[in-house]
Residue frames relative to the residue before (quaternion, step in Angstrom):
aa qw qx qy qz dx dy dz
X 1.0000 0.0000 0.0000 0.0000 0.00 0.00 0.00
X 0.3928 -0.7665 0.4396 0.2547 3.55 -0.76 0.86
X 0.5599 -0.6705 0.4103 0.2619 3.36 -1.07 1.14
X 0.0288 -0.8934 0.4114 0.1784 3.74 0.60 0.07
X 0.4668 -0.5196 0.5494 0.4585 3.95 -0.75 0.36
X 0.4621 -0.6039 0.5756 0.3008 3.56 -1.69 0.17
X 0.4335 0.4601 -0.5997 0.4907 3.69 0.72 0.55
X 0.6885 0.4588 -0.3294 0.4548 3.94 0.66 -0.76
X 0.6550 0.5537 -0.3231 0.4000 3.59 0.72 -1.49
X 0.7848 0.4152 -0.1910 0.4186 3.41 0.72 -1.15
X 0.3460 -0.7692 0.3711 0.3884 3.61 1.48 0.40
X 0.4012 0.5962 -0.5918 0.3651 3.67 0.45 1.24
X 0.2101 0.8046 -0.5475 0.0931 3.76 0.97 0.61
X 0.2948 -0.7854 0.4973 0.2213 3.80 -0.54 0.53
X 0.8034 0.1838 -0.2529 0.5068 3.74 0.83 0.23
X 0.0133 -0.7794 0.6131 0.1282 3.33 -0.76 0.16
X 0.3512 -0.6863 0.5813 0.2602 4.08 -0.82 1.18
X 0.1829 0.7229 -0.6660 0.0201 3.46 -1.16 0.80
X 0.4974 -0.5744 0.3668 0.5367 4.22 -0.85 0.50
X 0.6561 0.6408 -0.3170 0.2417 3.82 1.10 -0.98
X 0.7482 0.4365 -0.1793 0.4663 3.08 1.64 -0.56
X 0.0388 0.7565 -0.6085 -0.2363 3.99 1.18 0.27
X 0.6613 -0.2047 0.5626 0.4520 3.31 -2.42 -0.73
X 0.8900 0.2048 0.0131 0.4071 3.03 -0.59 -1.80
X 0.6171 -0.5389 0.5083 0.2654 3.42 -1.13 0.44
X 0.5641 0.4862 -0.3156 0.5880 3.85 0.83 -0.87
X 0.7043 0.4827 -0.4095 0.3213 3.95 0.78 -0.53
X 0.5381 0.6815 -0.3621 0.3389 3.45 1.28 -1.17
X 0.5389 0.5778 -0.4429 0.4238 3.91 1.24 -1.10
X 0.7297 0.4468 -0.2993 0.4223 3.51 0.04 -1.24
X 0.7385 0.2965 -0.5546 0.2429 3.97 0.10 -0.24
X 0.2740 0.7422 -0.5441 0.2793 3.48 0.67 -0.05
X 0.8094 0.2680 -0.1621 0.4967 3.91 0.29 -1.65
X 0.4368 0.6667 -0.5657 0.2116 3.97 1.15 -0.67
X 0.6375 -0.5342 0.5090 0.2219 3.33 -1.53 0.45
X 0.6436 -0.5381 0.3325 0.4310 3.74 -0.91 0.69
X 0.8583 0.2652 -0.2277 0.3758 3.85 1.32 -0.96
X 0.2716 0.5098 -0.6393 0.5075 3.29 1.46 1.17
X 0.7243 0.4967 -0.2710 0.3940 3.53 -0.08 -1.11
X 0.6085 0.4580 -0.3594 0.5392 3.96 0.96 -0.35
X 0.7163 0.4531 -0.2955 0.4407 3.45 0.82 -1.01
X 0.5063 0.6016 -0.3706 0.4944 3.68 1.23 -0.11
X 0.6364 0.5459 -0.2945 0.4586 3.30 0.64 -1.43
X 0.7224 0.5555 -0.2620 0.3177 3.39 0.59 -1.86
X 0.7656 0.3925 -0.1783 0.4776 3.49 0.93 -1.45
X 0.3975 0.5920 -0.4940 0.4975 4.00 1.45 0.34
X 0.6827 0.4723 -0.4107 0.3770 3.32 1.23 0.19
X 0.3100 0.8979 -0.0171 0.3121 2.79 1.28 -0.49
X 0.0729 0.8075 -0.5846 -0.0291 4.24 1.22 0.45
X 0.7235 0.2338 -0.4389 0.4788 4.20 -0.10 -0.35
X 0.5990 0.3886 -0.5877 0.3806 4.25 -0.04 0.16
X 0.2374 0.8190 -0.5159 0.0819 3.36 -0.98 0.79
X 0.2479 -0.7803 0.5672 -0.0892 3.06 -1.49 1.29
X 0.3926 -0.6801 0.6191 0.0005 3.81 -1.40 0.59
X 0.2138 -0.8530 0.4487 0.1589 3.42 -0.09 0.92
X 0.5229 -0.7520 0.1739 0.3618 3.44 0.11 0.76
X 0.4437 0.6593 -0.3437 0.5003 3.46 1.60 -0.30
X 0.7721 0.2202 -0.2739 0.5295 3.35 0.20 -1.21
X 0.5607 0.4996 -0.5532 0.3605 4.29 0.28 -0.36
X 0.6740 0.4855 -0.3481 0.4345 3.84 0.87 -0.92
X 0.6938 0.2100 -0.3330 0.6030 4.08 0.84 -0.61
X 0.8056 0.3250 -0.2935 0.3990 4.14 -0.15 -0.26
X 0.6298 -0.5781 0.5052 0.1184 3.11 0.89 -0.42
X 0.3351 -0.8215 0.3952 0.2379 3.86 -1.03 0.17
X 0.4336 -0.7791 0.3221 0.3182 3.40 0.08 1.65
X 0.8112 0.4049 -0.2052 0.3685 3.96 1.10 -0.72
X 0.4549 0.6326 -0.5088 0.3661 3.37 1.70 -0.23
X 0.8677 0.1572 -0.3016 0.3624 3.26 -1.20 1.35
X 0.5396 0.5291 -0.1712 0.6321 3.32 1.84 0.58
X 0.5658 0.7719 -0.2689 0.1088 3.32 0.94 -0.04
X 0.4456 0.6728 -0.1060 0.5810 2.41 2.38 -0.41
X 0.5781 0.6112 -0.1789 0.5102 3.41 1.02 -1.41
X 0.8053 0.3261 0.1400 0.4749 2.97 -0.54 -2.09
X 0.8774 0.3127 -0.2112 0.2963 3.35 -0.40 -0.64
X 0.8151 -0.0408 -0.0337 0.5769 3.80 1.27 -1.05
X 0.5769 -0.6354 0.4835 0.1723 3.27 1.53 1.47
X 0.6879 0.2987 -0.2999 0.5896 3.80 0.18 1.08
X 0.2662 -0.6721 0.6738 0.1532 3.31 -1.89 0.47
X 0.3867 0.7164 -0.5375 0.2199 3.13 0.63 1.18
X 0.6778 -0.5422 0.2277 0.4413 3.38 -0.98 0.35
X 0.2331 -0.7020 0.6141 0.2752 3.91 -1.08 0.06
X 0.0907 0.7274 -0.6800 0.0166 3.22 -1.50 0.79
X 0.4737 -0.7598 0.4419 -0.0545 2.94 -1.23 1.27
X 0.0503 -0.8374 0.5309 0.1202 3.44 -0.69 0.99
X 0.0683 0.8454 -0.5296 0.0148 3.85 0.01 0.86
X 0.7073 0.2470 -0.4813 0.4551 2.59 -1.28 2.11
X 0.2702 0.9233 -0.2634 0.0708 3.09 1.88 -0.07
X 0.5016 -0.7085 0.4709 0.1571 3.44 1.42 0.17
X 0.8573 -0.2725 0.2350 0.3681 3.20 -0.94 -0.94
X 0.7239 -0.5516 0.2909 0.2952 3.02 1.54 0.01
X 0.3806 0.7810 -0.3756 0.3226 3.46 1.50 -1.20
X 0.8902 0.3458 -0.1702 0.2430 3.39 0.21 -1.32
X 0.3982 0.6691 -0.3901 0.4916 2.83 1.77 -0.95
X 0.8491 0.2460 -0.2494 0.3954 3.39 -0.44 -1.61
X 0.5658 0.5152 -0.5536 0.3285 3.78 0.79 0.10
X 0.4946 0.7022 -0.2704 0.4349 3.36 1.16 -0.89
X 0.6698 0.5916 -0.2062 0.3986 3.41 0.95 -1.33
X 0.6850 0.4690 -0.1083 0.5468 3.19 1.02 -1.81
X 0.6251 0.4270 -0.3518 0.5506 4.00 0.43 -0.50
X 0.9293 0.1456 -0.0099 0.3393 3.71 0.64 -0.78
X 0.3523 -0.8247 0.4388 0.0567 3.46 0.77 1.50
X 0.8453 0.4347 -0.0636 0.3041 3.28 0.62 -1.05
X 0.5497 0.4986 -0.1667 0.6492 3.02 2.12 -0.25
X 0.4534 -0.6097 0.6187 0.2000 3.73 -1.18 0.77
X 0.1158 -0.7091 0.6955 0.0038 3.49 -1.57 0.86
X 0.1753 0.5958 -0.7814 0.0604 3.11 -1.31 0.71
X 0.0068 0.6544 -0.7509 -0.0884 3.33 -1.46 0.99
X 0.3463 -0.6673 0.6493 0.1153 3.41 -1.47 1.66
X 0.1330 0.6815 -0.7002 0.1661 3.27 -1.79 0.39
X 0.1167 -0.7027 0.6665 0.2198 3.71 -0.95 0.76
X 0.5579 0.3864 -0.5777 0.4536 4.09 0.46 0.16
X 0.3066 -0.7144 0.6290 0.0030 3.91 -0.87 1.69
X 0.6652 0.3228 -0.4288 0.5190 4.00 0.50 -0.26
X 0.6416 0.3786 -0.4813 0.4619 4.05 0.37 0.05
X 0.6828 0.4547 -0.3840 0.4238 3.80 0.63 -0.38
X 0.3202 0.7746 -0.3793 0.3920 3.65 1.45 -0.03
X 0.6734 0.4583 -0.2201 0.5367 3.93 0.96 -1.22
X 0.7298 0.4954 -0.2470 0.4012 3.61 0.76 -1.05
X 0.6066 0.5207 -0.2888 0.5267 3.87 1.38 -1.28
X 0.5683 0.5673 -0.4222 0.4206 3.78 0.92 -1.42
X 0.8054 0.3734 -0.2239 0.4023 3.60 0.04 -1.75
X 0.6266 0.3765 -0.3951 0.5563 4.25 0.58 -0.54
X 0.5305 0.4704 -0.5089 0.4882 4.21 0.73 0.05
X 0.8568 0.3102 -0.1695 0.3755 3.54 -0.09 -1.50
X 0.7607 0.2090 -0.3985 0.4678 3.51 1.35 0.33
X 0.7368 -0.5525 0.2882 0.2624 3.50 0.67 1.83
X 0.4780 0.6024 -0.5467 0.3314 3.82 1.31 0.51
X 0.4855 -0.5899 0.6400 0.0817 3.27 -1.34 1.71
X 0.5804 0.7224 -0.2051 0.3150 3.33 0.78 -1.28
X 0.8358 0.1030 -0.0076 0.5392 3.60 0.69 -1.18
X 0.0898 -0.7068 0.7005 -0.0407 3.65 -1.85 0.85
X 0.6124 -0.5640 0.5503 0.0641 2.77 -1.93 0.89
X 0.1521 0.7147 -0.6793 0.0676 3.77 -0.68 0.10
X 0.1407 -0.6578 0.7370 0.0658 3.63 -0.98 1.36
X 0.5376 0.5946 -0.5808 0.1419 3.29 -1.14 1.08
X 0.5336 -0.6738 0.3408 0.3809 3.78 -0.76 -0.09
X 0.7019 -0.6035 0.1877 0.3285 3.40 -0.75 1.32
X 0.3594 0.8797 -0.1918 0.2451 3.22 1.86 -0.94
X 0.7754 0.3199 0.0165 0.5442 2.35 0.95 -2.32
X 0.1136 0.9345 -0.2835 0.1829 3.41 0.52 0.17
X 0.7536 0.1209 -0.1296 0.6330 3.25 0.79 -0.65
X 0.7250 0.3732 -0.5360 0.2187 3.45 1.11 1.13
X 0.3680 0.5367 -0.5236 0.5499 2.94 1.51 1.65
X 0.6632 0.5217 -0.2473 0.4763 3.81 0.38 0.30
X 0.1645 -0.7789 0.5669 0.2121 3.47 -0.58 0.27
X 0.6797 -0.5111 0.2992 0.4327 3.75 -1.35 0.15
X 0.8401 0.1337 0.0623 0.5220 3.75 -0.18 0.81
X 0.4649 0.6365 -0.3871 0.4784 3.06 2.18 1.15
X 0.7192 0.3636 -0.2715 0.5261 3.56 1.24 0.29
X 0.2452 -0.8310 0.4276 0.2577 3.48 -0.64 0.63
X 0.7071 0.2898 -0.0088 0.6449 3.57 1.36 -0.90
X 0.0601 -0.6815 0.7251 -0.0785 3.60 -1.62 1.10
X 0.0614 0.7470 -0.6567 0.0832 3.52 -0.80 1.24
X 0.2052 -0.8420 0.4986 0.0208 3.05 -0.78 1.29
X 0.0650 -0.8938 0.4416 0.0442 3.61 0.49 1.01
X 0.7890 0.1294 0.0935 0.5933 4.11 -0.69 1.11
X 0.2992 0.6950 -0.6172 0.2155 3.63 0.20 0.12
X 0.5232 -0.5498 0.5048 0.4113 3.40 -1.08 0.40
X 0.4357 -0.6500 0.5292 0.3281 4.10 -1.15 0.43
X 0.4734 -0.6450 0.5962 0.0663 3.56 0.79 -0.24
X 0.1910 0.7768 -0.5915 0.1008 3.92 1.15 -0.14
X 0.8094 0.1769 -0.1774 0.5311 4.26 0.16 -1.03
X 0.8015 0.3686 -0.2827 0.3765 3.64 0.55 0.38
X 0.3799 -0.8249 0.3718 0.1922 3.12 0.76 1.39
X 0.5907 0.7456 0.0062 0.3085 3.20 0.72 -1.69
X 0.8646 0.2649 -0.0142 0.4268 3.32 1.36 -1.15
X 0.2010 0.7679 -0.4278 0.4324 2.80 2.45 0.04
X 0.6220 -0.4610 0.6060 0.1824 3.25 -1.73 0.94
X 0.8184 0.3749 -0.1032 0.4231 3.57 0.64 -1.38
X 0.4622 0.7985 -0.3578 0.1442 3.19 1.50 -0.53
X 0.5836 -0.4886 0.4064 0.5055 4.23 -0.88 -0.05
X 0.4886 0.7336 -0.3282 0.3397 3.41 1.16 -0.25
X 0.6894 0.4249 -0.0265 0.5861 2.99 1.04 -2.29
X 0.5183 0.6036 -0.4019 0.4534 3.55 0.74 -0.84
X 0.7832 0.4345 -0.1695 0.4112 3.58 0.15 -1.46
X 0.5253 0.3962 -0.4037 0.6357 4.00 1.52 -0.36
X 0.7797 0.3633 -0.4460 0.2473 3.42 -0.27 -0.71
X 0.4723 0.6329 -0.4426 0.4248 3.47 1.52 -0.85
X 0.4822 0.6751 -0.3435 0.4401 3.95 1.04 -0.52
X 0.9018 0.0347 -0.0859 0.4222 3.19 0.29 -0.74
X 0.5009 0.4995 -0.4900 0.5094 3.77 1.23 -0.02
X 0.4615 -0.6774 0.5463 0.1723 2.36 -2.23 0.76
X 0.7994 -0.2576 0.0977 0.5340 3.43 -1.27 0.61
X 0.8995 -0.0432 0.0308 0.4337 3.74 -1.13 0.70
X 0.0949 0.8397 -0.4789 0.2379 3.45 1.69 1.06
X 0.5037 -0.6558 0.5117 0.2331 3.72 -1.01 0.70
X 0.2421 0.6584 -0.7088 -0.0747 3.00 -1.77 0.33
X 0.4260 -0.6544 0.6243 -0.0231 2.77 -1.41 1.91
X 0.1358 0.7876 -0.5973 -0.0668 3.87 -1.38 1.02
X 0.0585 -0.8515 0.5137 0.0875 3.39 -0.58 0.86
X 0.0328 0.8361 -0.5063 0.2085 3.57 -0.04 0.98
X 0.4719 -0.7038 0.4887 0.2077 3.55 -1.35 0.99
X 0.6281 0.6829 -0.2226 0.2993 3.04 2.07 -1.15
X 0.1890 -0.7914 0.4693 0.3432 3.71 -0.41 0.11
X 0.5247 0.5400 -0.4902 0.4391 3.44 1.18 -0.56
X 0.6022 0.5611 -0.3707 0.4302 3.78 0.51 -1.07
X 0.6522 0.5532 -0.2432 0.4577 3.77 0.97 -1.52
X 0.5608 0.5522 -0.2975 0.5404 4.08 0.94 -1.08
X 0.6937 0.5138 -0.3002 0.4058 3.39 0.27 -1.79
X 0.7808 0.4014 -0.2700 0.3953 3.52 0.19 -1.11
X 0.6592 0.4871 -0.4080 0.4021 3.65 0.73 -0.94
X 0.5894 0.5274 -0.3117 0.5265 3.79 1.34 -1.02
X 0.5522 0.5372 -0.3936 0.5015 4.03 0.67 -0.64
X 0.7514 0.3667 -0.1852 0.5163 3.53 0.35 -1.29
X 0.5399 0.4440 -0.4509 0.5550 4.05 0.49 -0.19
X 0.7334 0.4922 -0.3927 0.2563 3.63 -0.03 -1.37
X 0.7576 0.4683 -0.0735 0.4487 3.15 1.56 -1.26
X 0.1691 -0.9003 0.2168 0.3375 3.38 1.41 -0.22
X 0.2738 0.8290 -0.4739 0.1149 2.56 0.54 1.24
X 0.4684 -0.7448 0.4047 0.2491 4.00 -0.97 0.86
X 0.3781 -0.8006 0.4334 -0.1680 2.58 -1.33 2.12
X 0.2621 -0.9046 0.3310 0.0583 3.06 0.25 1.75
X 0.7284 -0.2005 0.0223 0.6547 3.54 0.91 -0.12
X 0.0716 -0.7000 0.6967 -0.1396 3.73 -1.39 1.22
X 0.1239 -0.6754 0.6921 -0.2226 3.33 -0.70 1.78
X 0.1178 -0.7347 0.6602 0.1027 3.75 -1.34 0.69
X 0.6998 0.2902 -0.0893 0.6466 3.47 2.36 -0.10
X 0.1970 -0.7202 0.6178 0.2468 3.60 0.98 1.52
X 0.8187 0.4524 -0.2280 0.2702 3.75 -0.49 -1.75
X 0.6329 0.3618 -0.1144 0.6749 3.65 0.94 -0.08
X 0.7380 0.3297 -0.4348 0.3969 3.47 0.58 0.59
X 0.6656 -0.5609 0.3739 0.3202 3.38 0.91 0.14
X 0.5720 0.6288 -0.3709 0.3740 3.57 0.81 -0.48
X 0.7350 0.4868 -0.3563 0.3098 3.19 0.69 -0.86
X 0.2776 0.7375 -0.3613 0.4984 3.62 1.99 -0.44
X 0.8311 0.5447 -0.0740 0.0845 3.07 0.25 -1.46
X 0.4350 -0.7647 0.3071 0.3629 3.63 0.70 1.27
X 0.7742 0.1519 -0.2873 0.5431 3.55 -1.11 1.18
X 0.7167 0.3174 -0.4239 0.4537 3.36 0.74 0.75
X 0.0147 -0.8383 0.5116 -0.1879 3.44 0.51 1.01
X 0.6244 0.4261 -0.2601 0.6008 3.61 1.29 -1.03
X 0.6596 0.4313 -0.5643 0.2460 3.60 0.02 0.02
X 0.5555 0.6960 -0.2944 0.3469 3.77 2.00 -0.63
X 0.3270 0.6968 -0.5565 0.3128 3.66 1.99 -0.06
X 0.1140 0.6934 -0.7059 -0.0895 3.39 -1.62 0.12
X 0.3902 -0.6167 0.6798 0.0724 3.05 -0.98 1.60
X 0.7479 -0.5111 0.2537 0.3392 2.93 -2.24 0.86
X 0.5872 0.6901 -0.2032 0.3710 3.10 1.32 -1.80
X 0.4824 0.6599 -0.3037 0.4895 3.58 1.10 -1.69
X 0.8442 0.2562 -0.2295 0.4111 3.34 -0.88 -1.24
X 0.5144 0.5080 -0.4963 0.4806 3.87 1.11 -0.57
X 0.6926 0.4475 -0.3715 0.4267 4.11 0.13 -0.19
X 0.6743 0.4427 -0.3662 0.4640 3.52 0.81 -1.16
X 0.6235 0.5338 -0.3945 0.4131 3.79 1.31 -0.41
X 0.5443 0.5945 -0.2910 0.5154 3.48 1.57 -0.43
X 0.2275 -0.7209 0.5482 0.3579 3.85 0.93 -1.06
X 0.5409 0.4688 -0.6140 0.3327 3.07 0.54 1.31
X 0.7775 -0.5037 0.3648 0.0933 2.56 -1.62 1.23
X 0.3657 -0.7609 0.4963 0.2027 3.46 -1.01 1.44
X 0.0478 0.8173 -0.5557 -0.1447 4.28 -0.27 -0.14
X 0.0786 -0.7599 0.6452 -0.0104 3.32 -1.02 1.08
X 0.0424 -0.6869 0.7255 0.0041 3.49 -1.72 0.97
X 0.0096 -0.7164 0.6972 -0.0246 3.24 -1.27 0.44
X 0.0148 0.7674 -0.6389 0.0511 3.56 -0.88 1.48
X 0.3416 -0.6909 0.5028 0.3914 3.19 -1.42 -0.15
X 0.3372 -0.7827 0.4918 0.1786 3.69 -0.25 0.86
X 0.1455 -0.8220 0.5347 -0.1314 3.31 0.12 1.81
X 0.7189 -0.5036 0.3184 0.3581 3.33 -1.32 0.94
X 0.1217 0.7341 -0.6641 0.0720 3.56 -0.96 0.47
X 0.7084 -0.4082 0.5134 0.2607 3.56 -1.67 0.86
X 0.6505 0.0225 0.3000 0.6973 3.45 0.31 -2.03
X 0.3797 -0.4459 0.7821 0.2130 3.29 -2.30 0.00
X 0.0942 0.6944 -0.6606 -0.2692 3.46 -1.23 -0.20
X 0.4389 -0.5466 0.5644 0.4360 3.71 -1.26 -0.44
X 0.7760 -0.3385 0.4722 0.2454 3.02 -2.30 0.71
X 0.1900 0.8056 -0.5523 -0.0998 2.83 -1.16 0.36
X 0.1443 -0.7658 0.4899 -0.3909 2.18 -0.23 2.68
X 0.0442 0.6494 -0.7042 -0.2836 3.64 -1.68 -0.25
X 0.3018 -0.7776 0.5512 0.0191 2.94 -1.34 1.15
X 0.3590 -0.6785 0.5118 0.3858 3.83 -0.41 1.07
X 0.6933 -0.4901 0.4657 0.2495 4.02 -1.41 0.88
X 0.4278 -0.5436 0.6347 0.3445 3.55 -1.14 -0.33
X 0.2681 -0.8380 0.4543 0.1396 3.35 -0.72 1.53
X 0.6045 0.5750 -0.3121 0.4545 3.80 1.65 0.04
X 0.4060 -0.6124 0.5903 0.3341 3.28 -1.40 -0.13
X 0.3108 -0.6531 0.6789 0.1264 3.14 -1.11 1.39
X 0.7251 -0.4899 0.3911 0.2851 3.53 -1.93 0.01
X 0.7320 -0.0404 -0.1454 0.6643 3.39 1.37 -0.16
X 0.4173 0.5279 -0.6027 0.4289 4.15 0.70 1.03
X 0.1609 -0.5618 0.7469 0.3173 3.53 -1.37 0.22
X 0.8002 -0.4452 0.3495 0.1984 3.06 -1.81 0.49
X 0.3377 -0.6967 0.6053 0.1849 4.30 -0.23 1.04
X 0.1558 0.6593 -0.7253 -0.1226 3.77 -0.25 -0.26
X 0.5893 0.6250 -0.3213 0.3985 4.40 0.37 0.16
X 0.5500 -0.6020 0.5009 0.2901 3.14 -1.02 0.66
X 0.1359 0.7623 -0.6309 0.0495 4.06 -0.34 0.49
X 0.3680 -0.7223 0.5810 0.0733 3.01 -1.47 1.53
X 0.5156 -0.5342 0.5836 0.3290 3.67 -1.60 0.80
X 0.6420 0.5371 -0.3217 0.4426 4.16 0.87 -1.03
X 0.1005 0.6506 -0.6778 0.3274 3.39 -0.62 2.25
X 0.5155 -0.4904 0.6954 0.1014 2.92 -1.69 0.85
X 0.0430 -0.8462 0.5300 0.0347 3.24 -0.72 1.42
């Protein structure tokens, strides 16, 4: 039986995920053609009190009834909150969940049929602990208050090789999350990519910010061994589909310290020479140095 927060228990739940209701306007186009089991898995997770969403009309006139309250109101505890964004399916979130009682989950994501696997399993195994938020990363800090999250783990993000801009890690993203983490808040990247893996370590030098542990060989570096790092041993489906490839796992973990501005590296970084499961192939040089 799921552990529910008392904003949920007490049937005062402020969102409820349904296909009829998207986030964003630009989503509503797409439910028309979805497939009968995108559209079941909607239905299913409208059941659902920790998957939540914010239709974009009412977040743009009302606002977001829990940003700064999430603690309070929502999971009834002052524990910390960490975020997975891009979270896919979820894997981590609820692994994250299950290794750490004592910490809050939320894994964000605007693609709702892949977060479907992650809500199902943290429902049927009664974790109080973890939630769901369907929205785009974008918007972000207007579900969050300033110095309402303590931790960001970005797991697999796409690298973004010709679009500087859309990097997960980018001075952009850097400069939202700095929005809502709190003082000397974390961010955690795990990533098969190396161009994505370069980019960030050069992002985080340019900016000085302090880098708490940087591996270009998670499995072969020893960290995972290493007490209080239990969460780096998660392996997602996708994950273990690379280590079957021999490619290499890379982890960083900074502390994303206050700054005026971010800027970008200015670097060139050699592409990823493989096909990934949903990258086509870079065969170009692509620089980290964008105009943001």
């Amino acid at each position: 039986m799921l552990c529910l927060p008392p904003a949920i228990r007490d049937g005062n739940a402020f969102l409820l995920f349904s296909a009829s209701n998207a986030v964003h306007k630009p989503q509503n186009v797409y439910l028309c053609g979805m497939g009968k089991n995108k559209l079941a898995k909607f239905d299913d997770m409208a059941t659902y009190p920790h998957v939540l969403q914010y239709p974009f009309e009412r977040l743009r006139e009302e606002g977001f009834a829990l940003k700064g309250r999430w603690r309070d109101a929502f999971f009834a505890n002052a524990n910390p909150i960490v975020l997975e964004l891009g979270c896919g399916k979820g894997e981590y979130s609820v692994g994250l969940g299950r290794i750490f009682p004592d910490k809050n989950f939320i894994g964000v994501d605007i693609k709702g049929a892949r977060m479907w696997s992650g809500a199902k399993e943290s429902m049927e195994a009664g974790m109080g602990n973890v939630a769901f938020l369907r929205t785009d990363i974008e918007l972000i800090d207007r579900f969050f208050d300033g110095g309402e999250v303590d931790e960001i783990w970005l797991t697999f993000p796409d690298p973004q090789m010709k679009k500087c801009a859309k990097r997960l890690t980018s001075a952009r993203f850097m400069q939202l999350y700095r929005r809502i983490l709190a003082p000397r808040g974390l961010v955690h990247l795990k990533t098969d990519s190396r161009f994505l893996y370069a980019y960030t370590v050069g992002m985080a030098r340019a900016n000085g910010l302090t880098i708490l542990a940087d591996t270009a060989d998670l499995y072969r570096s020893g960290l995972c061994d290493t007490a209080g790092n239990e969460a780096l041993s998660i392996l997602t489906y996708y994950e273990r589909q690379w280590l079957e490839r021999g490619i290499d796992i890379k982890y960083l973990c900074f502390a994303c310290d206050k700054r005026e501005a971010f800027m970008e590296p200015d670097m060139e970084i050699e592409p990823d020479d493989y096909r990934s499961f949903s990258r086509s192939r870079r065969s170009s040089v692509a620089s980290g140095k964008q105009q943001i």
